[in-house]
DOLO-299131 format. One line per field, with one value per residue (C-alpha): residue number from 0; x, y, z. Coordinates in steps of 0.1 Angstrom, whole numbers, plus 5000, padded with zeros to 4 digits. Layout:
<sites>
resi	NUM:...;
c1	X:...;
c2	Y:...;
c3	Z:...;
</sites>
This chain:
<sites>
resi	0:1:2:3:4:5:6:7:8:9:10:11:12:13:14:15:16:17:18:19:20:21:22:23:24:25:26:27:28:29:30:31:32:33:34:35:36:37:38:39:40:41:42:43:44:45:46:47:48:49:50:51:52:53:54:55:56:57:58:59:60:61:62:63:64:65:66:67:68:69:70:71:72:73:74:75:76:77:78:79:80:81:82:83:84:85:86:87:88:89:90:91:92:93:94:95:96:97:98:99:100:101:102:103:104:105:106:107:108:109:110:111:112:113:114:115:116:117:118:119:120:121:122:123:124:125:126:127:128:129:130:131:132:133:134:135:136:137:138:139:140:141:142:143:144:145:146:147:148:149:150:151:152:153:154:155:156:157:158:159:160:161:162:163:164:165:166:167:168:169:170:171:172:173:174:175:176:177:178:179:180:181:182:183:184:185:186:187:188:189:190:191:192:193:194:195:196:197:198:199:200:201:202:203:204:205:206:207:208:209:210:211:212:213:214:215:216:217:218:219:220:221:222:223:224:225:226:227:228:229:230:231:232:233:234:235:236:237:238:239:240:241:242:243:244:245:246:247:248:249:250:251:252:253:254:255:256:257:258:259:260:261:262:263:264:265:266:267:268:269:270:271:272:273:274:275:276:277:278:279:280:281:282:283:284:285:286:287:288:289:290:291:292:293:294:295:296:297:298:299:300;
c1	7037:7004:7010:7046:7028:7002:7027:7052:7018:7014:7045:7041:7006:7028:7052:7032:7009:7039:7044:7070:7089:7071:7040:7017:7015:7024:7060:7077:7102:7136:7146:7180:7209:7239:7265:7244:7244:7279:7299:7292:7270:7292:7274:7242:7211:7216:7202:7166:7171:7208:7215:7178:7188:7221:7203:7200:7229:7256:7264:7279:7254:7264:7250:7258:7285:7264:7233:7219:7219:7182:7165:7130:7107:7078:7058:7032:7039:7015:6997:6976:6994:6980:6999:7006:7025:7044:7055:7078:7092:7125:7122:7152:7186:7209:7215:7195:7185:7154:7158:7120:7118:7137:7138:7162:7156:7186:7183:7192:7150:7137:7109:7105:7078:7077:7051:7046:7055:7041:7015:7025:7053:7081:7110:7122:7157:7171:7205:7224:7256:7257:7250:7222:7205:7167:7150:7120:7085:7056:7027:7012:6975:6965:6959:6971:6993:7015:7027:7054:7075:7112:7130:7169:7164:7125:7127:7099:7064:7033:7014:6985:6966:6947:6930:6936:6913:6909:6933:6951:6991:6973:6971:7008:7008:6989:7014:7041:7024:7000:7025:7032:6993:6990:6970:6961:6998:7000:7038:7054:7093:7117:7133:7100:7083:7054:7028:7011:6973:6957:6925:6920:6908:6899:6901:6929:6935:6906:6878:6853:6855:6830:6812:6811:6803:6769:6761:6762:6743:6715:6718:6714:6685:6663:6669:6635:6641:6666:6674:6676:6701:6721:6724:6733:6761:6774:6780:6800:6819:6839:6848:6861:6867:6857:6863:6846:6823:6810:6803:6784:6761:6751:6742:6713:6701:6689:6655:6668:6699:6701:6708:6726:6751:6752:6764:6792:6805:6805:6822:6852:6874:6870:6879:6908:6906:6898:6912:6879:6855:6842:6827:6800:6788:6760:6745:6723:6696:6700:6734:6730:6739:6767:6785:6782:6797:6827:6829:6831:6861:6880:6882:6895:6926;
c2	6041:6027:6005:5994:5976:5958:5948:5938:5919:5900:5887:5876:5856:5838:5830:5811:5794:5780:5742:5734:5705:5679:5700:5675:5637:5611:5605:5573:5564:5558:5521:5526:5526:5550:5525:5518:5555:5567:5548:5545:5516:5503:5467:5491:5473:5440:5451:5446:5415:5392:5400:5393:5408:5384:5364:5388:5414:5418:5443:5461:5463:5436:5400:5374:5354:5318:5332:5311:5325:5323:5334:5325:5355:5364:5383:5390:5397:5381:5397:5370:5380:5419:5451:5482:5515:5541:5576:5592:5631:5648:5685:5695:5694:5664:5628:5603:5566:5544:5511:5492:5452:5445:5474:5504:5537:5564:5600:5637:5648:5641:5620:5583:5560:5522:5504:5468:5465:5433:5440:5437:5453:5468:5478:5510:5526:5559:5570:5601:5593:5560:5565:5548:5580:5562:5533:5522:5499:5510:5487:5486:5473:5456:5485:5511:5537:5554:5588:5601:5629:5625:5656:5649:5669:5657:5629:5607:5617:5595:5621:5596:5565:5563:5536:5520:5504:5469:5447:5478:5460:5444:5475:5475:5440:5456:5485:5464:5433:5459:5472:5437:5432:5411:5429:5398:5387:5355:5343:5364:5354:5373:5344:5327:5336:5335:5343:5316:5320:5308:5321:5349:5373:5403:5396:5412:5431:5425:5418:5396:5365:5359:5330:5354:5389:5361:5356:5390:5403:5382:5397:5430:5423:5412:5448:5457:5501:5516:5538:5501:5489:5519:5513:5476:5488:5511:5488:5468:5492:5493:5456:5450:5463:5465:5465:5487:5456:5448:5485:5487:5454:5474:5501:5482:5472:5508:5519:5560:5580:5597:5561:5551:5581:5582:5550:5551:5581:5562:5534:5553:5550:5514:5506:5493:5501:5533:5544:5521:5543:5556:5521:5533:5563:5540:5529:5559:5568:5600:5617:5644:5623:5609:5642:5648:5614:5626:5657:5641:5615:5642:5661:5634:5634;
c3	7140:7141:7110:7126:7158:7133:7116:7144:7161:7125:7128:7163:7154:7123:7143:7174:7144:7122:7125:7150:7157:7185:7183:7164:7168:7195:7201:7199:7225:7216:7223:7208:7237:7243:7229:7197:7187:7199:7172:7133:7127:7100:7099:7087:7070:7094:7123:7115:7089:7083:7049:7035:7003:6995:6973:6946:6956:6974:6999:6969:6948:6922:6913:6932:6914:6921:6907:6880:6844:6844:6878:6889:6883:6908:6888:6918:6952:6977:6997:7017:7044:7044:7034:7049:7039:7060:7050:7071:7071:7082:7077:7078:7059:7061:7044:7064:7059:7073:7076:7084:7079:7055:7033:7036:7017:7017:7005:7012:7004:7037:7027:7026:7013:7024:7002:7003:7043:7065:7092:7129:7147:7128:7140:7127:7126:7119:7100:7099:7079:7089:7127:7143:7157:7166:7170:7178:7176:7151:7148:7118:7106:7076:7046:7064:7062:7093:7087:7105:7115:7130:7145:7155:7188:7196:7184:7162:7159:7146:7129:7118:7106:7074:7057:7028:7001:7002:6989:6980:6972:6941:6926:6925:6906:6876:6877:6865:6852:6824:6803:6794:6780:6811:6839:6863:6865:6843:6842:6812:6807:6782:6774:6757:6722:6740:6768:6790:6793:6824:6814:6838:6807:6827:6861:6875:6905:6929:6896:6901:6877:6852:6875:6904:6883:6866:6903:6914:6885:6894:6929:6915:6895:6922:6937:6924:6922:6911:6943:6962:6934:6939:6975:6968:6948:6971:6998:6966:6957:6991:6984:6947:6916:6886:6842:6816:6803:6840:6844:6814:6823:6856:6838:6815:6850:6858:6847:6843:6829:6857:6875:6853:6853:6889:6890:6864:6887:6915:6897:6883:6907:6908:6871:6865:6827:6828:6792:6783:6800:6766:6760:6784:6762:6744:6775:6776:6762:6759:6744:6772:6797:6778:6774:6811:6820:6794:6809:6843:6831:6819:6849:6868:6848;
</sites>
């Protein structure tokens, strides 16, 4: 009997500490009227933007007939203008779509991921089988994201606001723009025997340029310790990026191994060539502290 009540009161304590819907976040008011969400939206994807996407596709998915046999190519999104992500959650079963900006992402999984979304205030719209069921404002900051929970009956939930790195979205250039041999975006077409070169070598993403990296190296080596260079990079490191051969010329600026190694850990997740990060081996002087730099690379993977 005695082992029934513990029981009985174990069950009790999991059931007050499960997650339950509206208990977390701040809710977002629901701007969306009576009349929008009684009848089926069937005009869905223009509230937010008129047909943005028409000049690719139309509404049913195929070219546009007065598309030109050979399209202009942006190879590189811009992202002067900032970027900002947004995940959102619906935990429970049903085929839902969220529209925000201009983008609209459909799917029965309950989770959706907006990359490459402008700064500011966004208006944000909920579908369950085509009916409008939620709307609302979300402001978004430069490199963030906004996570989010939405609950048919409570209604939507901002969960939380993290940062993101720096000049995150160009990471999203190189994605595509690599397998090509072309990490810094240079204008590639399929229908040319050839690649242009605009000289960038390898300064893509958010890499310094060879003028700038010569400038900053001489910076560096007027940090007269190591332990003040260290702290000079640090403060870098929240700022840019870096390749395998930049990496390596810090390192001859460190008068230890153990500086040295500290500073290529540091520097890993700011490589954007990582499969290169063996080049860095014969920077020590001693192979000890090469194996434990390889040892730390491989459990990063």
């Amino acid at each position: 009997m005695r082992k029934f009540y513990f029981l009985l009161a174990a069950f009790i304590a999991l059931g007050f500490s499960a997650q339950e819907a509206g208990k977390a976040g701040e809710l977002l008011k629901n701007e969306a009227s009576k009349t929008e969400t009684s009848a089926k939206n069937e005009a869905f994807g223009r509230n937010n933007s008129q047909d943005k996407s028409s000049v690719f596709r139309n509404d049913n998915g195929f070219r546009n007939s007065t598309e030109k046999s050979r399209p202009n190519y942006n190879w590189n999104q811009n992202y002067a203008y900032g970027y900002a992500e947004v995940f959102l959650r619906i935990p429970e079963q049903g085929y839902f779509s969220i529209e925000i900006g201009d983008q609209k992402i459909s799917n029965a999984s309950g989770k959706f991921r907006f990359f490459d979304l402008m700064p500011g205030n966004n208006v944000i719209s909920i579908y369950e089988r085509n009916f409008l069921v939620y709307r609302t404002r979300i402001n978004i900051k430069n490199n963030t994201r906004l996570v989010l929970d939405y609950f048919t009956h409570q209604g939507l939930y901002l969960l939380g606001t993290y940062n993101l790195r720096n000049n995150y979205g160009n990471v999203w250039n190189d994605t595509w723009n690599s397998p090509y041999g072309n990490g810094n975006g240079n204008s590639w077409d399929p229908y040319d025997d050839y690649q242009n070169d605009y000289g960038y070598g390898d300064t893509y993403g958010n890499v310094m340029s060879e003028r700038e990296f010569s400038s900053f190296l001489q910076m560096l080596k007027k940090q007269s310790f190591d332990d003040r260079r260290l702290d000079f990079l640090k403060s870098q490191l929240n700022r840019t990026d870096f390749n395998t051969r930049q990496i390596k010329s810090i390192m001859k600026e460190f008068s230890f191994d153990k500086n040295r190694l500290e500073f290529a850990k540091m520097a890993y997740r700011n490589c954007v060539d990582k499969r290169n990060y063996f080049e860095l081996y014969d920077a020590f002087d001693f192979e000890s502290y090469a194996r434990e730099l390889n040892k730390f690379v491989q459990n990063q993977r």
